[in-house]
TORKE-421587 format. One record per residue: residue number from 1; residue in one letter; y, x, z of N, C-alpha, C in turn. Coordinates in nm, 2 decimals. Layout:
BEGIN
<atom NUM, 'A', <Y, X, Z>, <Y, X, Z>, <Y, X, Z>>
...
END
This chain:
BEGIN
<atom 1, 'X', <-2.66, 4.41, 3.42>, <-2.64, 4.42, 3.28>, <-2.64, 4.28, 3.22>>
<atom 2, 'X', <-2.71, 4.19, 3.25>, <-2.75, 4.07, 3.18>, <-2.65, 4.00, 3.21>>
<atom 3, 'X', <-2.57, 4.01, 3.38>, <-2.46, 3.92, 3.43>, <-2.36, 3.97, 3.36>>
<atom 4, 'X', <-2.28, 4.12, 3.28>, <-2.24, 4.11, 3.21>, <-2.24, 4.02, 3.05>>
<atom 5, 'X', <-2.39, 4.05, 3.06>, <-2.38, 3.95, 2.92>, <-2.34, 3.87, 2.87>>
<atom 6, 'X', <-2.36, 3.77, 3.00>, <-2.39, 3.62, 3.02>, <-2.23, 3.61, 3.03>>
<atom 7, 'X', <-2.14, 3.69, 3.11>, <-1.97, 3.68, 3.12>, <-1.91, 3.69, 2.93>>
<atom 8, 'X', <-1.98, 3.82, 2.90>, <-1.94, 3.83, 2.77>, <-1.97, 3.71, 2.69>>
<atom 9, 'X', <-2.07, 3.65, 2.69>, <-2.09, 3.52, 2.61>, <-1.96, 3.40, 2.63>>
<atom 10, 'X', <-1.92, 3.39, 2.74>, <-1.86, 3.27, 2.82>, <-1.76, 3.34, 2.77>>
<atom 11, 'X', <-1.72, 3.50, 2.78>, <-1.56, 3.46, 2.78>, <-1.53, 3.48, 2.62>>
<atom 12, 'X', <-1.62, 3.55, 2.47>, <-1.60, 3.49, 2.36>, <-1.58, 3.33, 2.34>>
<atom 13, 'X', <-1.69, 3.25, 2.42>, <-1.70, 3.09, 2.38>, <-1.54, 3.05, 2.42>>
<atom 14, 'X', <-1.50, 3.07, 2.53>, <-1.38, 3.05, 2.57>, <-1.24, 3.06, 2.51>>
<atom 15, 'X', <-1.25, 3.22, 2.48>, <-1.19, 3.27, 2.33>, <-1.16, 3.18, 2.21>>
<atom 16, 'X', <-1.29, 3.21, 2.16>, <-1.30, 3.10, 1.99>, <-1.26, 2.93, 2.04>>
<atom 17, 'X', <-1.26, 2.90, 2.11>, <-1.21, 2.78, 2.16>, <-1.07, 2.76, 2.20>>
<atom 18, 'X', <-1.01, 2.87, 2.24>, <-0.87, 2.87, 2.27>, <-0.79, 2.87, 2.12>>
<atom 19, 'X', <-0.88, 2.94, 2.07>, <-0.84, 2.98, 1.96>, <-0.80, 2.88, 1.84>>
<atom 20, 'X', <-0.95, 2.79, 1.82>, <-0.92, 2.66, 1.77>, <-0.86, 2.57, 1.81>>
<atom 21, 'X', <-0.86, 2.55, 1.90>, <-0.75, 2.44, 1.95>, <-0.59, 2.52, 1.93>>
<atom 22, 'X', <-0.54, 2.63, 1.97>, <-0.42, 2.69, 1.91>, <-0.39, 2.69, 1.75>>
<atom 23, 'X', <-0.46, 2.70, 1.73>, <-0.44, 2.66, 1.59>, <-0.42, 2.56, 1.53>>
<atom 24, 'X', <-0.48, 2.45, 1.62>, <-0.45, 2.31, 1.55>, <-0.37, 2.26, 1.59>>
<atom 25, 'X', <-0.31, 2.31, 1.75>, <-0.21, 2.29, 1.77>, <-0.07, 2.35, 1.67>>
<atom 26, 'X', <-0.08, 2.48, 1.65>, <0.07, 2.54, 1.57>, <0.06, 2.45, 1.40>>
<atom 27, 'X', <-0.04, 2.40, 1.35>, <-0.05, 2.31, 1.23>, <0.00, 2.18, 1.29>>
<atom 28, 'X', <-0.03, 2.12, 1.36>, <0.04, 1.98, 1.44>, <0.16, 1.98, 1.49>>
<atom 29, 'X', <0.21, 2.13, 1.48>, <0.33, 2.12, 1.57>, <0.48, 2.12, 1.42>>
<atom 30, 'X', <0.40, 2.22, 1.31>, <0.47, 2.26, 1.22>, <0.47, 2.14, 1.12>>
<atom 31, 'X', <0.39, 2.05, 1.14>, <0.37, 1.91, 1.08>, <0.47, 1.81, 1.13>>
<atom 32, 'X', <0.50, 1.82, 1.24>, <0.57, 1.75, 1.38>, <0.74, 1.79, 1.25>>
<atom 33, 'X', <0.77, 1.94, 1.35>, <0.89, 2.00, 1.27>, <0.96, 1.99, 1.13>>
<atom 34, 'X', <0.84, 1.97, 1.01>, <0.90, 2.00, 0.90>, <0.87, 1.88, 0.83>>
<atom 35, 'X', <0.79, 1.78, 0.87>, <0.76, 1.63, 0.82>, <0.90, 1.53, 0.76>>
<atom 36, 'X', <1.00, 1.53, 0.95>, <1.09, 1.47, 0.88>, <1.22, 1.49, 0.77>>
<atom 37, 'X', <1.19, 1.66, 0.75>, <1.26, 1.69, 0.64>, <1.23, 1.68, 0.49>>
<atom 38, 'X', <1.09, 1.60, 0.51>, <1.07, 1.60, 0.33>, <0.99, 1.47, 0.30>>
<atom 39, 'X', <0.99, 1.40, 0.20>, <0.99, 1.26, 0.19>, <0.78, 1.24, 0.25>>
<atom 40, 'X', <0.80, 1.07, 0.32>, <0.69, 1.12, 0.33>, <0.60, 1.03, 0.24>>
<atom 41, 'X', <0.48, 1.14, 0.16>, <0.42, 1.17, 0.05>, <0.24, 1.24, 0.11>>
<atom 42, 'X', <0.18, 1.19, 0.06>, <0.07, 1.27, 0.12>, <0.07, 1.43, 0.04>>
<atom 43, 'X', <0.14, 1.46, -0.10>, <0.19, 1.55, -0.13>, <0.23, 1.66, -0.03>>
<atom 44, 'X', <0.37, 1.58, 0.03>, <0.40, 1.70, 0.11>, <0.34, 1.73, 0.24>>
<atom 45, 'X', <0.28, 1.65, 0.26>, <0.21, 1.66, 0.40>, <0.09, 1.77, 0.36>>
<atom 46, 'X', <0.04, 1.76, 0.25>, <-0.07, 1.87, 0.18>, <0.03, 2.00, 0.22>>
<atom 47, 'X', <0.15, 1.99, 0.15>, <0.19, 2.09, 0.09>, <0.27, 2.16, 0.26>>
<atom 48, 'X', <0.29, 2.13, 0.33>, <0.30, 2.16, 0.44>, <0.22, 2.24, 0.52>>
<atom 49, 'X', <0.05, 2.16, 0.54>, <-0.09, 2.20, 0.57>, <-0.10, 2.35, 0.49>>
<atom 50, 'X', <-0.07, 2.33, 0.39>, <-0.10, 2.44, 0.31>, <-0.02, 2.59, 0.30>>
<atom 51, 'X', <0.13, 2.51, 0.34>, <0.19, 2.65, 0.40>, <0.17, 2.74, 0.54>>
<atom 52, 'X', <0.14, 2.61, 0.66>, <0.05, 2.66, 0.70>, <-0.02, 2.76, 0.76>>
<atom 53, 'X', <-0.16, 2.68, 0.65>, <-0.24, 2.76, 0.66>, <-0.28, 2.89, 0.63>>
<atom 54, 'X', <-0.17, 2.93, 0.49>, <-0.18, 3.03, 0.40>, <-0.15, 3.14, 0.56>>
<atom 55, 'X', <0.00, 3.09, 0.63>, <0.04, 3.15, 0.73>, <-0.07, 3.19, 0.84>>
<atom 56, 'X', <-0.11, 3.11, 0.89>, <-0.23, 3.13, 1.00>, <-0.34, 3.22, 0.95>>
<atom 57, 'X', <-0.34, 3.25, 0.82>, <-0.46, 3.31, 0.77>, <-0.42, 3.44, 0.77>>
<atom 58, 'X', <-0.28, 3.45, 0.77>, <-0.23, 3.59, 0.75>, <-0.22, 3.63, 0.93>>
<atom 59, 'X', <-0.20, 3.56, 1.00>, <-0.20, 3.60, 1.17>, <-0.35, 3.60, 1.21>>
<atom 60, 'X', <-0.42, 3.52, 1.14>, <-0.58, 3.56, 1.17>, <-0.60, 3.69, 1.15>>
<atom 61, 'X', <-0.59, 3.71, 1.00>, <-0.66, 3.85, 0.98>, <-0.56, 3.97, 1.10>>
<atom 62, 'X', <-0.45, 3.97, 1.09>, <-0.36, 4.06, 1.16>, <-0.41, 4.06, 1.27>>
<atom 63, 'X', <-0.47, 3.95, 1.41>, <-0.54, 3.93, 1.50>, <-0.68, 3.99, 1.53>>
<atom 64, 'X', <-0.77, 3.99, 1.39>, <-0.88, 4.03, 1.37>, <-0.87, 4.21, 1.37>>
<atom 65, 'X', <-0.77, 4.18, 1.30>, <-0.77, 4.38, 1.28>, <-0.68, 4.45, 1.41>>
<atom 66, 'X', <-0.64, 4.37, 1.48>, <-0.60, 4.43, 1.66>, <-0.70, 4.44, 1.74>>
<atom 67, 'X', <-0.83, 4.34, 1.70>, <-0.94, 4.34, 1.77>, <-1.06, 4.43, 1.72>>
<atom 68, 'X', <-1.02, 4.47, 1.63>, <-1.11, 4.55, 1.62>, <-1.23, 4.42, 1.52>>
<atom 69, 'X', <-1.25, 4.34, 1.48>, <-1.35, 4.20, 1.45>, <-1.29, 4.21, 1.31>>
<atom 70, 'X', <-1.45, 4.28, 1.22>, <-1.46, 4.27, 1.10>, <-1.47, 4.12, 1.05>>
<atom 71, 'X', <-1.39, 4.07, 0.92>, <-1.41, 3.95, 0.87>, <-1.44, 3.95, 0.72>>
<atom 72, 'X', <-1.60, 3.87, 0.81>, <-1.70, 3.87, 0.67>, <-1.70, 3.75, 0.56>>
<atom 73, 'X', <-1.63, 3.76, 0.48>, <-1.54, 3.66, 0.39>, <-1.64, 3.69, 0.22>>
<atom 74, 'X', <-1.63, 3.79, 0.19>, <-1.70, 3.77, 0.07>, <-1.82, 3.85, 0.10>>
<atom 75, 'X', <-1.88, 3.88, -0.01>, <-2.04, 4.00, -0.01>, <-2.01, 4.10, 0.02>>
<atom 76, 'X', <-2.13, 4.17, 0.03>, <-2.10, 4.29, 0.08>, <-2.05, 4.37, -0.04>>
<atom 77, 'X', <-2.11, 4.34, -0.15>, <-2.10, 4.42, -0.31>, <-2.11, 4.33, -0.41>>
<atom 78, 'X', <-2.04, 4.34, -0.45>, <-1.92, 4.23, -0.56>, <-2.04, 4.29, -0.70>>
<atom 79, 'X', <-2.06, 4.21, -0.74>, <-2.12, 4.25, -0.87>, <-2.04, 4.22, -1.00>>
<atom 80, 'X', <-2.01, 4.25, -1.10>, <-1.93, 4.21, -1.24>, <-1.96, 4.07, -1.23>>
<atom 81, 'X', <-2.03, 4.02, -1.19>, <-2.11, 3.85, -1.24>, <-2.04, 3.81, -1.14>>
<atom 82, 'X', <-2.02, 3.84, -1.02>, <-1.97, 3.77, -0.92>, <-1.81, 3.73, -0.97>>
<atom 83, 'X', <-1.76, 3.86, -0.97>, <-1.60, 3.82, -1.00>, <-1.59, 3.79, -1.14>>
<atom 84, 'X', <-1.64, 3.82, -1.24>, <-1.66, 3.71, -1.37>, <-1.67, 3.51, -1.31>>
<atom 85, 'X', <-1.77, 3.54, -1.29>, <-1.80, 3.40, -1.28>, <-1.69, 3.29, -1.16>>
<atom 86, 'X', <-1.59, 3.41, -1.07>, <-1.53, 3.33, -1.00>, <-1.35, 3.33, -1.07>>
<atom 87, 'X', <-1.33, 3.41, -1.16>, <-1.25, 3.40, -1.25>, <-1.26, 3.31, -1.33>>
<atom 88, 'X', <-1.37, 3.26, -1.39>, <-1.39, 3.17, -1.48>, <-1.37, 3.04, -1.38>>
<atom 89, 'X', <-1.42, 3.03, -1.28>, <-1.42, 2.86, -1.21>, <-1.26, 2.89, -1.20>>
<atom 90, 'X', <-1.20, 2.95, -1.15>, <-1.04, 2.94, -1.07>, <-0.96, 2.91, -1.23>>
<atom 91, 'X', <-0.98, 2.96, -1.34>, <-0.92, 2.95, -1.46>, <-0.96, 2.76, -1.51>>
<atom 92, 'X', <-1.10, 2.76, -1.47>, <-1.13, 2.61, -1.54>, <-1.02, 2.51, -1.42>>
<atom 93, 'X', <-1.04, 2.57, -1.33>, <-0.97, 2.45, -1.22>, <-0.80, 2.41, -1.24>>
<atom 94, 'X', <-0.75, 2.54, -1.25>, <-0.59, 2.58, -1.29>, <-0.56, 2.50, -1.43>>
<atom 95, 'X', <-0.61, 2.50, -1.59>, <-0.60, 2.47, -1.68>, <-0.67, 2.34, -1.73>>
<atom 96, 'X', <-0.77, 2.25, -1.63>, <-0.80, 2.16, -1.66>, <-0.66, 2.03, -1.71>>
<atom 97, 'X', <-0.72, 1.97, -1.90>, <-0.64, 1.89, -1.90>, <-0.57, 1.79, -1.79>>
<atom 98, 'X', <-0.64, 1.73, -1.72>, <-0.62, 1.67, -1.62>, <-0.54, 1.70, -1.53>>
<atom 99, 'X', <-0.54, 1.83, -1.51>, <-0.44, 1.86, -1.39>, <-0.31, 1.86, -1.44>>
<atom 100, 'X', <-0.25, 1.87, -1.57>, <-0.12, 1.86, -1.59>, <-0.09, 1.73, -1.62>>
<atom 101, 'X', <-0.14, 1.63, -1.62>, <-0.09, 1.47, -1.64>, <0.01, 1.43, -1.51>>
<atom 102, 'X', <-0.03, 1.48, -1.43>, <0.10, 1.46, -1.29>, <0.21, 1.59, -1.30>>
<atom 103, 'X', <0.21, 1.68, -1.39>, <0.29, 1.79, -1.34>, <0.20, 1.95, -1.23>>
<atom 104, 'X', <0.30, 1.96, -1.18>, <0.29, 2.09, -1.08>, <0.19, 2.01, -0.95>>
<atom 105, 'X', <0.26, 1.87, -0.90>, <0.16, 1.82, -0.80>, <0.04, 1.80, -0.83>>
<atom 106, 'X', <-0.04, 1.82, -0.96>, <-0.23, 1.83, -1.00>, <-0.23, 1.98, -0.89>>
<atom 107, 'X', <-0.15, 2.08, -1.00>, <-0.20, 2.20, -0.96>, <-0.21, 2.24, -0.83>>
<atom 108, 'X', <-0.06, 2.19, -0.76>, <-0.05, 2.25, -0.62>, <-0.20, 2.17, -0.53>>
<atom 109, 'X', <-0.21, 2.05, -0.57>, <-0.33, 1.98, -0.49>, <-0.45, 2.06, -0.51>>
<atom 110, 'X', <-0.48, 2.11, -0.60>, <-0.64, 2.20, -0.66>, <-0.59, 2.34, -0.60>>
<atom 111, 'X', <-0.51, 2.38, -0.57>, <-0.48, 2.52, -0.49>, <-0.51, 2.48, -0.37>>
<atom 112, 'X', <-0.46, 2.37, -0.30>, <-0.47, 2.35, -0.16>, <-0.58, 2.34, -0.10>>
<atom 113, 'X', <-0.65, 2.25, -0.18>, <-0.78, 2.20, -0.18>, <-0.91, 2.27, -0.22>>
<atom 114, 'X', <-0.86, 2.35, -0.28>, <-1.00, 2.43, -0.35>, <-1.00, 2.57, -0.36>>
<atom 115, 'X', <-0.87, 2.65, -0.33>, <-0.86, 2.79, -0.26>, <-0.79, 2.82, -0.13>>
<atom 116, 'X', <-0.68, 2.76, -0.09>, <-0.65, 2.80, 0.04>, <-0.72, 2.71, 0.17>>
<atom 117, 'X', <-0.77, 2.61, 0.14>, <-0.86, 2.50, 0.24>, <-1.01, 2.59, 0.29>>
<atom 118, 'X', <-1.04, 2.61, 0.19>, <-1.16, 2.69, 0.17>, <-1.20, 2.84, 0.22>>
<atom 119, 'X', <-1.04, 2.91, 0.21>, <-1.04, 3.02, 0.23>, <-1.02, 3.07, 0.40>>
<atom 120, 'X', <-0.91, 2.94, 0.44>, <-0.89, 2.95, 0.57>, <-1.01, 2.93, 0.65>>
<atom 121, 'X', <-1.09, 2.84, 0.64>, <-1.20, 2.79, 0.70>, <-1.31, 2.87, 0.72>>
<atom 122, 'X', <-1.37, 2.97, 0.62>, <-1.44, 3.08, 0.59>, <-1.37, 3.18, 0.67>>
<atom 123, 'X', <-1.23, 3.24, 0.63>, <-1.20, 3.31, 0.71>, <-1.22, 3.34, 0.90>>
<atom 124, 'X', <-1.16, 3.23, 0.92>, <-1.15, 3.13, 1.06>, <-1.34, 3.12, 1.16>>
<atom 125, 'X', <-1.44, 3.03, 1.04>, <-1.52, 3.05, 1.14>, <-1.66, 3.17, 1.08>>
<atom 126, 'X', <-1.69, 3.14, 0.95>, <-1.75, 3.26, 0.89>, <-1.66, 3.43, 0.94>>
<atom 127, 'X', <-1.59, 3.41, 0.88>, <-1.54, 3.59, 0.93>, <-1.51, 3.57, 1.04>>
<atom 128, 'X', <-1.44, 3.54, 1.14>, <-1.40, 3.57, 1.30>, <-1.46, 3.51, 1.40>>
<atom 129, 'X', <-1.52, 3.37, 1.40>, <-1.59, 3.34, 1.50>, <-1.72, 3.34, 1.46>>
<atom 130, 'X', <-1.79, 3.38, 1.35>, <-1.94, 3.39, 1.38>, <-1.93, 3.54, 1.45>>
<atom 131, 'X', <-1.86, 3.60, 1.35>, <-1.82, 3.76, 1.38>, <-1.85, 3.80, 1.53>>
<atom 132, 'X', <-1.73, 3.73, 1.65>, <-1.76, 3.69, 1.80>, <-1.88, 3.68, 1.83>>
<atom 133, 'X', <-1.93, 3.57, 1.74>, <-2.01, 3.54, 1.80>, <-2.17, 3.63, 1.82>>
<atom 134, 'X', <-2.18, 3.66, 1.66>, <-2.29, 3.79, 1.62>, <-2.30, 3.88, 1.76>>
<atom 135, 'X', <-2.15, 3.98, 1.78>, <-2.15, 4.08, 1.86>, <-2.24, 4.07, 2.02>>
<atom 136, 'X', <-2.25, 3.90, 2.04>, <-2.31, 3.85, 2.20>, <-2.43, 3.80, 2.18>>
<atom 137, 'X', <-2.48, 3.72, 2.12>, <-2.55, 3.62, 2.10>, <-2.69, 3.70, 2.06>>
<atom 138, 'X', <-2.82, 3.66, 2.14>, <-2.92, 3.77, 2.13>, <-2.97, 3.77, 1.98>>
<atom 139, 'X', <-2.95, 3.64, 1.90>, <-3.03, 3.58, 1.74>, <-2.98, 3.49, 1.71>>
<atom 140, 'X', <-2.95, 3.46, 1.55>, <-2.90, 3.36, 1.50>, <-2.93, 3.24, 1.55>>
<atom 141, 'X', <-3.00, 3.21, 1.65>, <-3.05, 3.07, 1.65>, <-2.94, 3.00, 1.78>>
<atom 142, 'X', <-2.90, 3.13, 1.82>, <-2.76, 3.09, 1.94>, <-2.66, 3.07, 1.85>>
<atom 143, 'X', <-2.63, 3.13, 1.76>, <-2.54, 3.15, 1.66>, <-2.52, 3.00, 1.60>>
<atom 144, 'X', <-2.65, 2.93, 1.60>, <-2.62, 2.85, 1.57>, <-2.59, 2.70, 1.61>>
<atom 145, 'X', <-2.58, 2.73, 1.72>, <-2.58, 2.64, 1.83>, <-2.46, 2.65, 1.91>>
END
């Protein structure tokens, strides 16, 4: 039983690893591809990352839900205060004077940077590889390690 375990540990670590690295590979490759079509700008190199990511996030979750690997992304129970108070930050961020002094490129940078950067990352190691990881690992303290 335990030599199963010890397999099941190795072959999640293996897993979540293939995983990361595949991922940074199809972001380096779609960087590669669509770079020399558009001026280069650390703009669009954002704005690239960020399509992306949006992308990868949507083949993650689709991935997670073949596997059966719930992803733990927000609380368990949303309170009025919670989604109040996260409406209000995403409204200050979108409408700050500041962000329209450059145009559309403030905004798209504060989207990139502050909801889809964010979201993917969480999704990615919070929901699916702690997730993995939970299922094997005897206590948080492997978890954390």
């Amino acid at each position: 039983m335990e030599d199963l375990t010890y397999k099941n540990k190795i072959i999640v670590f293996i897993e979540t690893f293939i995983l990361m690295i595949l991922l940074q590979g199809i972001m380096e490759y779609f960087k590669w591809l669509f770079a020399p079509h558009l001026p280069d700008t650390r703009f669009f190199r954002n704005m690239i990352t960020m399509s992306v990511m949006i992308a990868l996030t949507i083949i993650l979750f689709l991935y997670a839900k073949i596997r059966g690997q719930t992803l733990a992304f927000f609380p368990e129970k949303f309170s009025k205060k919670y989604i109040i108070a996260t409406c209000i930050v995403v409204a200050i961020y979108i409408a700050a004077p500041t962000n329209f002094s450059d145009g559309i490129t403030s905004v798209m940078m504060i989207l990139y940077s502050s909801i889809v950067t964010p979201v993917f990352e969480e999704l990615l190691f919070r929901g699916y590889i702690w997730g993995r990881f939970e299922k094997v690992m005897t206590s948080e303290i492997h978890i954390y390690i």
